[in-house]
VEXFI-811284 format. One record per residue (C-alpha): residue number from 1; residue in three letters; chain; x, y, z. Coordinates in Angstrom, 1 decimal, decimal comma, always signed. Example, Ala and Ser with C-alpha at 12.3 -4.5 7.8 and 13.67 -1.06 7.14 Angstrom:
<pts>
{n: 1	res: ALA	chain: A	X: +12,3	Y: -4,5	Z: +7,8}
{n: 2	res: SER	chain: A	X: +13,7	Y: -1,1	Z: +7,1}
</pts>
This chain:
<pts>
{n: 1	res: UNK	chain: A	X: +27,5	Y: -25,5	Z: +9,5}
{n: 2	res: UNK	chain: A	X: +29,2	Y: -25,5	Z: +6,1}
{n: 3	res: UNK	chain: A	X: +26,0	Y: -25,4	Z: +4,4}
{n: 4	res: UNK	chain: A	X: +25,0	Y: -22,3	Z: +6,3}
{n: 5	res: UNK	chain: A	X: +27,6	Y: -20,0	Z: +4,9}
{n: 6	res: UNK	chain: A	X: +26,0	Y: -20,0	Z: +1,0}
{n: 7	res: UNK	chain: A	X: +22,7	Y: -19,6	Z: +2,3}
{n: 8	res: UNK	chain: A	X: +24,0	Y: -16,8	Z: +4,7}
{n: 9	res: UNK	chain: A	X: +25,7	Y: -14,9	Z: +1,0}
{n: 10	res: UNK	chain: A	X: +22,6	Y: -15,7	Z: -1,0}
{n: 11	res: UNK	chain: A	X: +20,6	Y: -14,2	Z: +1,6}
{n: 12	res: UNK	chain: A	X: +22,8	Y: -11,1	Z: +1,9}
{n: 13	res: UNK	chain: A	X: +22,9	Y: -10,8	Z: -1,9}
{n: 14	res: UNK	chain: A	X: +19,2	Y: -10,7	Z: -2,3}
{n: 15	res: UNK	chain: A	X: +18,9	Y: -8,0	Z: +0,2}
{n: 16	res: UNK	chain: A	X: +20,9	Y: -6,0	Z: -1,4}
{n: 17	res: UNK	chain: A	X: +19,2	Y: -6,7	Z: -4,7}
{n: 18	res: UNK	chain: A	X: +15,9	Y: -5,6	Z: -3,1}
{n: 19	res: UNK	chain: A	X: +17,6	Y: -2,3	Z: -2,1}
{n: 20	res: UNK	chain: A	X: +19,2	Y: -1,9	Z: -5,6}
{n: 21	res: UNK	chain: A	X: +15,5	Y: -1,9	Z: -7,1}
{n: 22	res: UNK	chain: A	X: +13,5	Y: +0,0	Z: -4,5}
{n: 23	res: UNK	chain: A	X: +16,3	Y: +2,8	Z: -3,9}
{n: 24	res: UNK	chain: A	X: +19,2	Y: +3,1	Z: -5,9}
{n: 25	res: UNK	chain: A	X: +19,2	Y: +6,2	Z: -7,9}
{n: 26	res: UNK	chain: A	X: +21,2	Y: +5,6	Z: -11,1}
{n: 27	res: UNK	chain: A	X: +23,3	Y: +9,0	Z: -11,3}
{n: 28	res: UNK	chain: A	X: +23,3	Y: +11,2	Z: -14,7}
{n: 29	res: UNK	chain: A	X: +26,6	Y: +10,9	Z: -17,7}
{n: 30	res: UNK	chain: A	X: +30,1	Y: +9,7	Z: -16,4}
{n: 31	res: UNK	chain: A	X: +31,2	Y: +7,8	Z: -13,4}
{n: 32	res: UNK	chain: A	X: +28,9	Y: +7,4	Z: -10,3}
{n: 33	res: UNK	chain: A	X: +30,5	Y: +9,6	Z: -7,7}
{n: 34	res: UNK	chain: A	X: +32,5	Y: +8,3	Z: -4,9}
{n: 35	res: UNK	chain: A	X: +31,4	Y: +7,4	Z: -2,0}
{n: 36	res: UNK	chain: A	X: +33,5	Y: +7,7	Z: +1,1}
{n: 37	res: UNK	chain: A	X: +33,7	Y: +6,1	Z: +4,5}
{n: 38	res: UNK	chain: A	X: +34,9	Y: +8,7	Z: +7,4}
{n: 39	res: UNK	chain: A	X: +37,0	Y: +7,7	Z: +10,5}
{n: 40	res: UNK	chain: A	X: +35,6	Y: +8,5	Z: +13,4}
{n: 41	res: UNK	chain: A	X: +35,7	Y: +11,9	Z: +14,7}
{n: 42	res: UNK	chain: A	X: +35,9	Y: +11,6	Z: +18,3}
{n: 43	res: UNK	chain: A	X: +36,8	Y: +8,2	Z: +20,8}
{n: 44	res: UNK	chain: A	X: +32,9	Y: +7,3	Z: +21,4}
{n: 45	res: UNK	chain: A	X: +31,3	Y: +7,8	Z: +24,8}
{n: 46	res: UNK	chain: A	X: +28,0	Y: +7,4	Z: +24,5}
{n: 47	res: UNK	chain: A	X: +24,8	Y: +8,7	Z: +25,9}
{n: 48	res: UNK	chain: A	X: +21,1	Y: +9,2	Z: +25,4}
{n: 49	res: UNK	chain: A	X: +19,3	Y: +10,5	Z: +22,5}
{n: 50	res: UNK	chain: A	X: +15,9	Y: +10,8	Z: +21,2}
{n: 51	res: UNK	chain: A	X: +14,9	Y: +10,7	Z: +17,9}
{n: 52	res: UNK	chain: A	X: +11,6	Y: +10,3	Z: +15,4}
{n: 53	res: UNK	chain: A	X: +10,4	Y: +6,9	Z: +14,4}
{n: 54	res: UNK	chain: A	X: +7,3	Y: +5,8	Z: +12,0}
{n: 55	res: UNK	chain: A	X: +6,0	Y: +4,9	Z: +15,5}
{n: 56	res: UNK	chain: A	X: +6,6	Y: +7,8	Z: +17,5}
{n: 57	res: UNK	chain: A	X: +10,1	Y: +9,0	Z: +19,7}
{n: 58	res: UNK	chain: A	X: +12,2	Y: +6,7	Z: +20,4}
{n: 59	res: UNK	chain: A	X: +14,7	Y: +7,3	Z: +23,3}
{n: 60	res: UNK	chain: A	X: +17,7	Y: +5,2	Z: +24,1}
{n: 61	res: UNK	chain: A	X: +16,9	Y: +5,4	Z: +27,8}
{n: 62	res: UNK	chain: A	X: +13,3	Y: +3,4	Z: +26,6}
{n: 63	res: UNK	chain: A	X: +15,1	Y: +0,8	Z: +25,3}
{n: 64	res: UNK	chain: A	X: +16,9	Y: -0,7	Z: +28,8}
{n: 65	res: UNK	chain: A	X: +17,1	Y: -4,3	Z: +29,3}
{n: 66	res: UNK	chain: A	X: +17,9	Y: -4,8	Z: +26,0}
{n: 67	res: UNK	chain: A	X: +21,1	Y: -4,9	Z: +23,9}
{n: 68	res: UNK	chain: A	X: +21,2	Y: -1,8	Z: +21,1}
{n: 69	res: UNK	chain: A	X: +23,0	Y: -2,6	Z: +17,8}
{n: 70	res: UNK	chain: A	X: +23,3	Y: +1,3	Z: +16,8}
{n: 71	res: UNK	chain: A	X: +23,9	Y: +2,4	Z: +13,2}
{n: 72	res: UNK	chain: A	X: +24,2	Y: +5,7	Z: +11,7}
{n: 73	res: UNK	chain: A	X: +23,9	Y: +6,1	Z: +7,9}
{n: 74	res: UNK	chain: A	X: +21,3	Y: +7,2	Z: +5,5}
{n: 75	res: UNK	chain: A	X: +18,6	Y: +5,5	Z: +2,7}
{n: 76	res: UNK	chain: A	X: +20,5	Y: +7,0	Z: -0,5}
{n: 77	res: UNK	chain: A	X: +23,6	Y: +5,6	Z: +0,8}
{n: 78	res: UNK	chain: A	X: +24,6	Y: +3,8	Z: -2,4}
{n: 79	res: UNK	chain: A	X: +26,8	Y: +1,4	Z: -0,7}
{n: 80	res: UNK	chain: A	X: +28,0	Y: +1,1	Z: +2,9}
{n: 81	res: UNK	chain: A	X: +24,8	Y: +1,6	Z: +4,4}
{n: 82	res: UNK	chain: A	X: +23,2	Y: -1,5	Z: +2,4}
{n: 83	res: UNK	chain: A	X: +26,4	Y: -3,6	Z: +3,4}
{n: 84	res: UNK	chain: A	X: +26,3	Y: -3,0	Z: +7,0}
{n: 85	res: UNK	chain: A	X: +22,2	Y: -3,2	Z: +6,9}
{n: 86	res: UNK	chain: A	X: +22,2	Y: -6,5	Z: +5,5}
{n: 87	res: UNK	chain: A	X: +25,0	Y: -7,9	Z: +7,5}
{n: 88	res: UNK	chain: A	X: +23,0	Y: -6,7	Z: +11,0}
{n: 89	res: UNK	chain: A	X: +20,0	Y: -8,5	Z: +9,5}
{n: 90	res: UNK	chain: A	X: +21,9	Y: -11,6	Z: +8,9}
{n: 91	res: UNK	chain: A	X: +23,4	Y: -11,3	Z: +12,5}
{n: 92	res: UNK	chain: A	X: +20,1	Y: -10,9	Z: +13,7}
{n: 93	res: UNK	chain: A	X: +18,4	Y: -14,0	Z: +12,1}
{n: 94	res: UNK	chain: A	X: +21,6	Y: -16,0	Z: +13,8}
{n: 95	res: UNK	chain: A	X: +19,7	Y: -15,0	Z: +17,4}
{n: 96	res: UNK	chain: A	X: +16,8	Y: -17,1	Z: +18,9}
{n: 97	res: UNK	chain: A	X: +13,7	Y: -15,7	Z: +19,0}
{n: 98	res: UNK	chain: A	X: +14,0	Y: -15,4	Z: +22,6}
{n: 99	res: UNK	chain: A	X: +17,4	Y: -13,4	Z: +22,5}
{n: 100	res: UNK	chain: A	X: +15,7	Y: -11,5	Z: +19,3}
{n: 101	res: UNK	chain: A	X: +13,6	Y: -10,2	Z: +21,6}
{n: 102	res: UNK	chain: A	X: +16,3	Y: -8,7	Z: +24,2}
{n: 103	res: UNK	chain: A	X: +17,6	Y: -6,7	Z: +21,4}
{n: 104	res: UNK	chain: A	X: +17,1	Y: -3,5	Z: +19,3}
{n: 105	res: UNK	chain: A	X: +18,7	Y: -2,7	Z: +16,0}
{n: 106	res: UNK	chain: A	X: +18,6	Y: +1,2	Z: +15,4}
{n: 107	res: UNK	chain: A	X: +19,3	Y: +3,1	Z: +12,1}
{n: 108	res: UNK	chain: A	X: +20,0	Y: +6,9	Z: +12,8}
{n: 109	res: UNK	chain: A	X: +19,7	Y: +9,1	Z: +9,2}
{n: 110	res: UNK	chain: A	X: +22,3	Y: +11,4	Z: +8,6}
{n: 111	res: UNK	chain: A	X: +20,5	Y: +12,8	Z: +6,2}
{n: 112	res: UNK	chain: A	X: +17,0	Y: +14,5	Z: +7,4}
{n: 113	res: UNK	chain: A	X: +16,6	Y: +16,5	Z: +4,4}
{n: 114	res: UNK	chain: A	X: +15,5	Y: +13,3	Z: +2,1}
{n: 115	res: UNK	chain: A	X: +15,3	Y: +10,8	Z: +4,9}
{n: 116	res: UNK	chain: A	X: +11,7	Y: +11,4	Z: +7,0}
{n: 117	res: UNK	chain: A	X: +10,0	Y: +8,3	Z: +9,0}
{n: 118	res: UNK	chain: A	X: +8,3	Y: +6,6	Z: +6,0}
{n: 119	res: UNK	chain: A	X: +10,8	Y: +5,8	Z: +3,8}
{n: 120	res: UNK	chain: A	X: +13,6	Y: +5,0	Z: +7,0}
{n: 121	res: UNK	chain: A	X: +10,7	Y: +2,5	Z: +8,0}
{n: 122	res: UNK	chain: A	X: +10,6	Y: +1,2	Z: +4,3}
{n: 123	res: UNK	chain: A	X: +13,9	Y: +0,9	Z: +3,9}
{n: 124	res: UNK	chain: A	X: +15,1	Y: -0,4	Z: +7,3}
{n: 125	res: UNK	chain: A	X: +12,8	Y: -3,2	Z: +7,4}
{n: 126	res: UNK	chain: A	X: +14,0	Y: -4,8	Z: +3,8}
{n: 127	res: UNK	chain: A	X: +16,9	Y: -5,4	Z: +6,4}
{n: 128	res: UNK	chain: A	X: +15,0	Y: -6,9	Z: +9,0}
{n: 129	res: UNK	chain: A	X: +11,6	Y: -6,0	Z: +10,1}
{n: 130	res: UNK	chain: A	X: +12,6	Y: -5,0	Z: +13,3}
{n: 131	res: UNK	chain: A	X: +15,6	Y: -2,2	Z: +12,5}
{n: 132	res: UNK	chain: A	X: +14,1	Y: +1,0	Z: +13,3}
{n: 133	res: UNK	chain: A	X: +15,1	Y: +4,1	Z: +11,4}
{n: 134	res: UNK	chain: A	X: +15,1	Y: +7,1	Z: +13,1}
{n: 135	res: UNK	chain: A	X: +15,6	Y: +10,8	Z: +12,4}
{n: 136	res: UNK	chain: A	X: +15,2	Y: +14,1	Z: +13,9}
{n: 137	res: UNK	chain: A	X: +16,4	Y: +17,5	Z: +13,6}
{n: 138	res: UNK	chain: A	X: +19,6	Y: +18,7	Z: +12,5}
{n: 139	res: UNK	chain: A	X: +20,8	Y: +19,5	Z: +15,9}
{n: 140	res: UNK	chain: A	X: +19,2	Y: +16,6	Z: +17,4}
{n: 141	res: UNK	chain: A	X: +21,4	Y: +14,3	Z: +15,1}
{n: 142	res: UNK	chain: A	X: +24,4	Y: +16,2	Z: +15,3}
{n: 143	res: UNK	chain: A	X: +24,3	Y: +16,0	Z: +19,2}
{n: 144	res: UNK	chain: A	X: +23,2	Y: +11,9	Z: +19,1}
{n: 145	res: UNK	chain: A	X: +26,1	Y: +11,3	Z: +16,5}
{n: 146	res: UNK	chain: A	X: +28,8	Y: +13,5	Z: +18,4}
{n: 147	res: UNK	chain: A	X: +27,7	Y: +11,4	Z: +21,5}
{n: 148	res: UNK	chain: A	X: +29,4	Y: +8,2	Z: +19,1}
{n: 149	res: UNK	chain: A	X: +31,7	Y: +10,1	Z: +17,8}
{n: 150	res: UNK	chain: A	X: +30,2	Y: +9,6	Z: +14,1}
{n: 151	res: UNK	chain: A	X: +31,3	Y: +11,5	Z: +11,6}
{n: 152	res: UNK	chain: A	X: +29,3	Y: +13,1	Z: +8,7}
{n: 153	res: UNK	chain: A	X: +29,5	Y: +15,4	Z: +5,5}
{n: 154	res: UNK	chain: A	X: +27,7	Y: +16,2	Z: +2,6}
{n: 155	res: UNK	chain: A	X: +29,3	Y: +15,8	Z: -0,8}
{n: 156	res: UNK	chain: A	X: +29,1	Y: +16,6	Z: -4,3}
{n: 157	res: UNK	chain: A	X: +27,2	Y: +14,0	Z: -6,8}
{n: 158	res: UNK	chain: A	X: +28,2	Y: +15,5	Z: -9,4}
{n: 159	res: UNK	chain: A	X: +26,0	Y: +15,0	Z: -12,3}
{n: 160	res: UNK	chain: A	X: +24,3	Y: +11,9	Z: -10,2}
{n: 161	res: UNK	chain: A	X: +20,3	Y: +12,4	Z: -9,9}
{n: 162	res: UNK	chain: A	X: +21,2	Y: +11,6	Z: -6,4}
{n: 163	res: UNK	chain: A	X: +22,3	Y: +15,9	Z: -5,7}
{n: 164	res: UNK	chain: A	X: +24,3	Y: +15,2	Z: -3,2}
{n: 165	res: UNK	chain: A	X: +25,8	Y: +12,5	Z: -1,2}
{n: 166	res: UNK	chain: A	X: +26,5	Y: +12,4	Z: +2,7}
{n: 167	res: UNK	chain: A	X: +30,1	Y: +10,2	Z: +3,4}
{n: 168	res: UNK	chain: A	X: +30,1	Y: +9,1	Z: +6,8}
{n: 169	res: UNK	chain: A	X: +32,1	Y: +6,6	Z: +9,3}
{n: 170	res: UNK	chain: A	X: +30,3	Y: +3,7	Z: +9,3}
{n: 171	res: UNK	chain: A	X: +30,5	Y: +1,5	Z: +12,5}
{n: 172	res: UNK	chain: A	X: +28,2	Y: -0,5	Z: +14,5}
{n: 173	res: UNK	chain: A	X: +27,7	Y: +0,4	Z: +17,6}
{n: 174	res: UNK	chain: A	X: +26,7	Y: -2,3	Z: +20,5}
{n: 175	res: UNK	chain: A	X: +24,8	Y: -1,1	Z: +23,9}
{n: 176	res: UNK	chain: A	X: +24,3	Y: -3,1	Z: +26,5}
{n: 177	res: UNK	chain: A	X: +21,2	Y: -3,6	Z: +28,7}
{n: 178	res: UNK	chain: A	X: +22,3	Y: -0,9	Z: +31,4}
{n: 179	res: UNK	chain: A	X: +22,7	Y: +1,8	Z: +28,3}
{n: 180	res: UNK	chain: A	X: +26,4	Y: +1,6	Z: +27,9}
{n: 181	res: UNK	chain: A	X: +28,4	Y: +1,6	Z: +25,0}
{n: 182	res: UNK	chain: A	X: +30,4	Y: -1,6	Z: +25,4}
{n: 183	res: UNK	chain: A	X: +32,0	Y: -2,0	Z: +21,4}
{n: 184	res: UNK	chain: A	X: +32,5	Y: -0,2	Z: +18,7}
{n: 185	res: UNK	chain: A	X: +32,0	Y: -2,5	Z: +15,3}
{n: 186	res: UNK	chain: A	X: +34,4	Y: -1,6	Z: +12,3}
{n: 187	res: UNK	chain: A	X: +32,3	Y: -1,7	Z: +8,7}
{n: 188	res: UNK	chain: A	X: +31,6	Y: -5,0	Z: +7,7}
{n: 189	res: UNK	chain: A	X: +32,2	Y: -6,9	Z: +10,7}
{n: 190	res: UNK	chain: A	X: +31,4	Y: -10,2	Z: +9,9}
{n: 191	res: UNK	chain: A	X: +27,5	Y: -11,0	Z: +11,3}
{n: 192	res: UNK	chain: A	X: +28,7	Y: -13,7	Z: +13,2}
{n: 193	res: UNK	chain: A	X: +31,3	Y: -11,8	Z: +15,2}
{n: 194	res: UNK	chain: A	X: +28,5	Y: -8,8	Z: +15,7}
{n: 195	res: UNK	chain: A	X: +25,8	Y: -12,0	Z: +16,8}
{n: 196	res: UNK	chain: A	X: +28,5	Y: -13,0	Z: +19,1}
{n: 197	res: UNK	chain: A	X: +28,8	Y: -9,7	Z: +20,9}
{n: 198	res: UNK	chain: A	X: +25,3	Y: -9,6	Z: +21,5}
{n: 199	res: UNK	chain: A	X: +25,0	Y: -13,1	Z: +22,7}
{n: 200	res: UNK	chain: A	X: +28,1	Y: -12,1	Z: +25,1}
{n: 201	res: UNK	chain: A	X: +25,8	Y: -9,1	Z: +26,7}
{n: 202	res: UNK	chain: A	X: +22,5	Y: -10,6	Z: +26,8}
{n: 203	res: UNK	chain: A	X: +24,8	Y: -13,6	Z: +29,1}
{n: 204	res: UNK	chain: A	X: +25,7	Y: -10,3	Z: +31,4}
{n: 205	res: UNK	chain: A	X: +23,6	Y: -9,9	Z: +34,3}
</pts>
């Protein structure tokens, strides 16, 4: 077990090289903007949604019998997004490929101007080729995020390339096999304590 630990970092850190090559967008003179996390806006509650995938809809209800790992964020996200990203795909490699199959790990864009189902799918899957980004209309995001009570806002980049940033809460949700919302995830929740959760409702009957 102790060897596990480096190998679980080095395997972080080179995902998040990957995304610093492929997607960061080094921002114009000065400081890089700042990027905020947002608290939640409402106590979560849950609820079906459906949204666009690189494969086609994707609705929550589909997805029964399994346990959903639920993340909303966006690909130009220049730094929580890639953290919690590569901490699901490390908590998802922890899983037999038996229980790997019982689950779903869902990335929900914030930002549908920039984000459309090509470059979710490239992005998501440097993660883990199984994370399925998903996006939608305006309204149809607002309504799935207010369902978790995510919060969301667009921000200035100052003189960044970027335009604009979107800061946003940044918690993983975990939905259990009969669609309920059983835990809400703070940022960087270690990948171990989020591979023990699902582990904990793929035991539930």
């Amino acid at each position: 077990m102790k060897r596990m630990l480096p190998l679980a970092v080095v395997a972080a850190l080179s995902l998040l090289l990957v995304w610093l090559a492929w997607f960061w967008q080094p921002g114009g003179e000065g400081e890089p903007p700042a990027h905020r996390s947002l608290d939640l806006a409402e106590q979560p509650r849950g609820g079906d949604f459906t949204l666009q995938s690189s494969r086609g809809p994707v609705s929550l209800s589909d997805l029964r019998g399994k346990v959903v790992l639920l993340y909303f964020g966006y690909t130009w996200c220049p730094d929580i997004c890639p953290t919690n990203l590569a901490i699901i795909g490390l908590a998802l490699k922890q899983l037999t490929p038996a229980e790997r199959e019982r689950v779903q790990a869902l990335f929900v864009s914030v930002d549908p101007a920039r984000d459309d189902t090509a470059r979710l799918a490239t992005f998501a899957e440097y993660f883990d080729a199984s994370i399925l980004g998903l996006t939608g209309s305006e309204e149809a995001i607002a309504e799935a995020a207010a369902s978790y009570g995510a919060a969301y806002r667009k921000s200035d980049a100052g003189d960044s390339a970027m335009g604009y940033m979107v800061d946003h809460s940044s918690y993983v949700y975990v939905i259990d096999a009969h669609g309920e919302l059983v835990a809400t995830l703070e940022h960087a929740t270690p990948a171990e304590r989020i591979a023990a959760e699902v582990r904990a409702r793929l035991a539930e009957r």
